[in-house]
Z-matrix of the N, CA and C atoms (Angstrom, degrees):
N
C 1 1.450
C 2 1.525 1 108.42
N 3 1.264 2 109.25 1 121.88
C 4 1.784 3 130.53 2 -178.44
C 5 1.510 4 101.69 3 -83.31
N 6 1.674 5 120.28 4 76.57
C 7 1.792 6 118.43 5 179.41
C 8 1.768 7 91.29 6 -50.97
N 9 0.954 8 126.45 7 -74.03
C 10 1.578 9 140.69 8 -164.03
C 11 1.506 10 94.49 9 -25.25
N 12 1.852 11 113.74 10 -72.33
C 13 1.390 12 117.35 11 -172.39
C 14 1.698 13 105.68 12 -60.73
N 15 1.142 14 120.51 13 -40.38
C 16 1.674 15 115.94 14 176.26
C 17 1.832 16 105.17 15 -48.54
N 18 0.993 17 95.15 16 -64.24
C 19 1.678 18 99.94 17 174.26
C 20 1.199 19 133.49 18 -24.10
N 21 1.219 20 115.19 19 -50.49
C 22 1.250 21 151.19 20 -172.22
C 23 1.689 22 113.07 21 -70.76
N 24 1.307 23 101.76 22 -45.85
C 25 1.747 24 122.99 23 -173.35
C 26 1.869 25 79.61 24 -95.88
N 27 0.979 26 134.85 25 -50.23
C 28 1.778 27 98.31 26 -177.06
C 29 1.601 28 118.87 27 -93.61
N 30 1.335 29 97.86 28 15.16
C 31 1.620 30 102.02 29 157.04
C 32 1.473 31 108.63 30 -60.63
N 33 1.505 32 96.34 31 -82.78
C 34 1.749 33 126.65 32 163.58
C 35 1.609 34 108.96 33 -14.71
N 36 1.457 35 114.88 34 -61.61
C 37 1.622 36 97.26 35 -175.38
C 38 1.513 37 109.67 36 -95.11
N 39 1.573 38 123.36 37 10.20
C 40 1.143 39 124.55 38 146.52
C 41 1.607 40 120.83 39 -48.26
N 42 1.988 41 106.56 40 -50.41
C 43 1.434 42 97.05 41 170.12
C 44 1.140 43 134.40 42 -86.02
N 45 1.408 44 116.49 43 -4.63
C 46 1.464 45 114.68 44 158.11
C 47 1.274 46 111.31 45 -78.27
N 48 1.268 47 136.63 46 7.68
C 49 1.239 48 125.61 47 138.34
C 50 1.469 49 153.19 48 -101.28
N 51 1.675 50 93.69 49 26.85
C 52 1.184 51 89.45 50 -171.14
C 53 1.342 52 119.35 51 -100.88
N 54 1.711 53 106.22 52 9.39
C 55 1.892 54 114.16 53 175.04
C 56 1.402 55 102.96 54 -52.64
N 57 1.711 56 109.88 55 -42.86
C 58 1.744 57 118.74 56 -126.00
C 59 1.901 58 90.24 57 -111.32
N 60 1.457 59 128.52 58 -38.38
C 61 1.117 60 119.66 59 -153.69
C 62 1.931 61 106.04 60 -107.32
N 63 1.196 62 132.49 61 160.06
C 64 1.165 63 153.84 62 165.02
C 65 1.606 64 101.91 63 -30.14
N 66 1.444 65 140.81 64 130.04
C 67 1.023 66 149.67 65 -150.51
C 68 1.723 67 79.23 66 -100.20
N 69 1.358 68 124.85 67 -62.52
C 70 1.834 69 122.47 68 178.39
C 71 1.586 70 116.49 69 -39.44
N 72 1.519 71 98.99 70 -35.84
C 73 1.466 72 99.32 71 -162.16
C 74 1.638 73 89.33 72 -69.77
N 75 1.469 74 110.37 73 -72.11
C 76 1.567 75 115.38 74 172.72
C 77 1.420 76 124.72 75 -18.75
N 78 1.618 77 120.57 76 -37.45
C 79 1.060 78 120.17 77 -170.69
C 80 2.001 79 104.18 78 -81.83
N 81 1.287 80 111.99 79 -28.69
C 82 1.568 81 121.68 80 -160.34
C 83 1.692 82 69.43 81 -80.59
N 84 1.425 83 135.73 82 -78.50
C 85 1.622 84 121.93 83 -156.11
C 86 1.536 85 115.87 84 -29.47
N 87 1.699 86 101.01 85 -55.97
C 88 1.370 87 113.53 86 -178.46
C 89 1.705 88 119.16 87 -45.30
N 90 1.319 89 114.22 88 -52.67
C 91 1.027 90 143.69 89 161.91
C 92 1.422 91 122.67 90 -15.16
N 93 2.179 92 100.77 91 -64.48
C 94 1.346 93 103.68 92 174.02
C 95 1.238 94 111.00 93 -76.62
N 96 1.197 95 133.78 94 -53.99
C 97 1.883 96 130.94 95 147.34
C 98 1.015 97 125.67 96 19.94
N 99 2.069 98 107.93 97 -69.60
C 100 1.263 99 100.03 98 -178.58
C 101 1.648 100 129.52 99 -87.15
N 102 1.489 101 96.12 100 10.99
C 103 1.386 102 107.14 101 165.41
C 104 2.020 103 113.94 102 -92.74
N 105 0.974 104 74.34 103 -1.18
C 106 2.010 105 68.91 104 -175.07
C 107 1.517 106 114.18 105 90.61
N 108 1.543 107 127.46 106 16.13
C 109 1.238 108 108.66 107 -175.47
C 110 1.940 109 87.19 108 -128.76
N 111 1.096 110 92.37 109 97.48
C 112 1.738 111 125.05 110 -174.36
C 113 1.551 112 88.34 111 -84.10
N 114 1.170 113 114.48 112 -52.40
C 115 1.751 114 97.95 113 -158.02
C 116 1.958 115 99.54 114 -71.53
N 117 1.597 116 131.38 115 -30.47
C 118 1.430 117 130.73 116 158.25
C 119 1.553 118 108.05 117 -60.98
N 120 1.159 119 134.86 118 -16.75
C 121 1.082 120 124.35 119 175.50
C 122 1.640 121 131.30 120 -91.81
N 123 1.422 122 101.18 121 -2.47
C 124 1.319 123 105.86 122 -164.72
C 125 1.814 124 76.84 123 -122.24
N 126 0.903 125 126.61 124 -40.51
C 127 1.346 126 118.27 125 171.69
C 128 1.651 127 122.68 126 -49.64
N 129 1.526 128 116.25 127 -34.31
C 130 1.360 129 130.10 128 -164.83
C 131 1.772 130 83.08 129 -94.27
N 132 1.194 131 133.06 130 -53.16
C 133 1.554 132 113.77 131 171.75
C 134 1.634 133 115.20 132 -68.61
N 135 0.444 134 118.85 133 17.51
C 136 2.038 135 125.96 134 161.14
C 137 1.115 136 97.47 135 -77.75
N 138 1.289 137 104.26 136 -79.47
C 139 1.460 138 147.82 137 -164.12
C 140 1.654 139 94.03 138 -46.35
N 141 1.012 140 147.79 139 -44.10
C 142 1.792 141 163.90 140 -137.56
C 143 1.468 142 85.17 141 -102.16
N 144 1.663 143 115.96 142 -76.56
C 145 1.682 144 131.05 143 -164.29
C 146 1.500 145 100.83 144 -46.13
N 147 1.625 146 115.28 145 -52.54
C 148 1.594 147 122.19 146 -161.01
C 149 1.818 148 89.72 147 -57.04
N 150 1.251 149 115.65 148 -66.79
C 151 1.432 150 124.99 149 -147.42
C 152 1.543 151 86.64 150 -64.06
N 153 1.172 152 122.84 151 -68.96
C 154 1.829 153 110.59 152 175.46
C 155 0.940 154 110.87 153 -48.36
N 156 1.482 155 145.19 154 15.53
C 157 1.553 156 117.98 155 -162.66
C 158 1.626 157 125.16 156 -19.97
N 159 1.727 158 78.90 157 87.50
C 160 1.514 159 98.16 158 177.27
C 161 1.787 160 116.65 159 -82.64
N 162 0.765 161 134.77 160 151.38
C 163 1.071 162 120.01 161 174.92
C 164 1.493 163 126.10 162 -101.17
N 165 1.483 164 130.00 163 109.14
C 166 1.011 165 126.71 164 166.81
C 167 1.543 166 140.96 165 -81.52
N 168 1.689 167 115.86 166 164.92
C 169 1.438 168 110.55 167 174.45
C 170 1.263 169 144.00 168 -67.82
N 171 0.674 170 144.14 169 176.76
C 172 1.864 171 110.72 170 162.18
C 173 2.031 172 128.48 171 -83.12
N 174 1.172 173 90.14 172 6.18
C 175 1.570 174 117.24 173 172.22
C 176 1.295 175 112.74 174 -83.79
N 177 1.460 176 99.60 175 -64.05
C 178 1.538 177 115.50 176 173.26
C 179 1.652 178 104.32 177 -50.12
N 180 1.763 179 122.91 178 -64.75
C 181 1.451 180 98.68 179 173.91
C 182 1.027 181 146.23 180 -51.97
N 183 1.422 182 111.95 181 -40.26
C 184 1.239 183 133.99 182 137.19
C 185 1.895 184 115.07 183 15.29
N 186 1.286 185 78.86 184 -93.48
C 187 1.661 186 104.14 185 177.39
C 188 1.759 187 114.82 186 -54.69
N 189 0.965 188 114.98 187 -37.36
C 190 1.433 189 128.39 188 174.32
C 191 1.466 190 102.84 189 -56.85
N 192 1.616 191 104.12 190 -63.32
C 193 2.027 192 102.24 191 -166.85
C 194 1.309 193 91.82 192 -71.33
N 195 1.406 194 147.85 193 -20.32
C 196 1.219 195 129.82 194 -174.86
C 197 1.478 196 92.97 195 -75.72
N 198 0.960 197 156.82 196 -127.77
C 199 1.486 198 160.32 197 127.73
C 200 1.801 199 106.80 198 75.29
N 201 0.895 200 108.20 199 -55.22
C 202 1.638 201 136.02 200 168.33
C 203 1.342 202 88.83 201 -68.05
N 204 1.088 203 145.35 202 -140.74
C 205 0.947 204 135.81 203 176.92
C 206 1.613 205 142.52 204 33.31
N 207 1.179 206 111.23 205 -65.91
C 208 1.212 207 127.07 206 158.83
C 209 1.540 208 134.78 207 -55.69
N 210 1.816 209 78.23 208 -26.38
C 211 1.860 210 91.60 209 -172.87
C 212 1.837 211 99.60 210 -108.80
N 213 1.833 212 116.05 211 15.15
C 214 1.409 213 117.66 212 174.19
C 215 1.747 214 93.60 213 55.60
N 216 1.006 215 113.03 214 43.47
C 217 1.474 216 107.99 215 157.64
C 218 1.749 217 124.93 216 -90.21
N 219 1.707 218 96.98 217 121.98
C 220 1.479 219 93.86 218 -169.44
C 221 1.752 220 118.53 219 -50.24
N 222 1.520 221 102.26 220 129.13
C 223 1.452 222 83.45 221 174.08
C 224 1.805 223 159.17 222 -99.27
N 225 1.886 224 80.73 223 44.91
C 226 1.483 225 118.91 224 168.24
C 227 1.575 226 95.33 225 -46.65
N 228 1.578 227 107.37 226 -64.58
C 229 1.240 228 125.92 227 -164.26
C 230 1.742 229 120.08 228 -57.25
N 231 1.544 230 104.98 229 -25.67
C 232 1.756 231 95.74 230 -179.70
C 233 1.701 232 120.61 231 -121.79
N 234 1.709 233 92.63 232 -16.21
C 235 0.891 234 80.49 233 -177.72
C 236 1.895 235 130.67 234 -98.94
């Protein structure tokens, strides 16, 4: 597992999300990020989308189960 390349790809669908999601919520993801704990950070944006039931694309999920995935995230959390 490439943390650096994971990083990188939930930067990226960080900004494709920033039409649709809470500018706070975005900022707390970013947040855990720039500490290095990617796998709480992609968990706490699950966690953000579910409770907004925001609605996503199928690109946007896409990118999520890849990401999830990669990082063995249970998938209580995405799916």
């Amino acid at each position: 597992m490439d943390i650096a390349k994971i990083k990188i790809e939930l930067e990226e669908l960080l900004q494709d999300l920033e039409q649709i999601m809470d500018k706070r919520d975005l900022e707390q993801v970013k947040y855990f990020i720039g500490y290095n704990e990617i796998k709480l950070a992609v968990e706490t944006l699950c966690e953000y989308l579910s409770e907004d039931e925001i609605c996503l694309n199928s690109t946007i999920t896409n990118k999520i189960n890849e990401v999830c995935l990669k990082l063995n995230i249970e998938k209580i959390y995405w799916m």
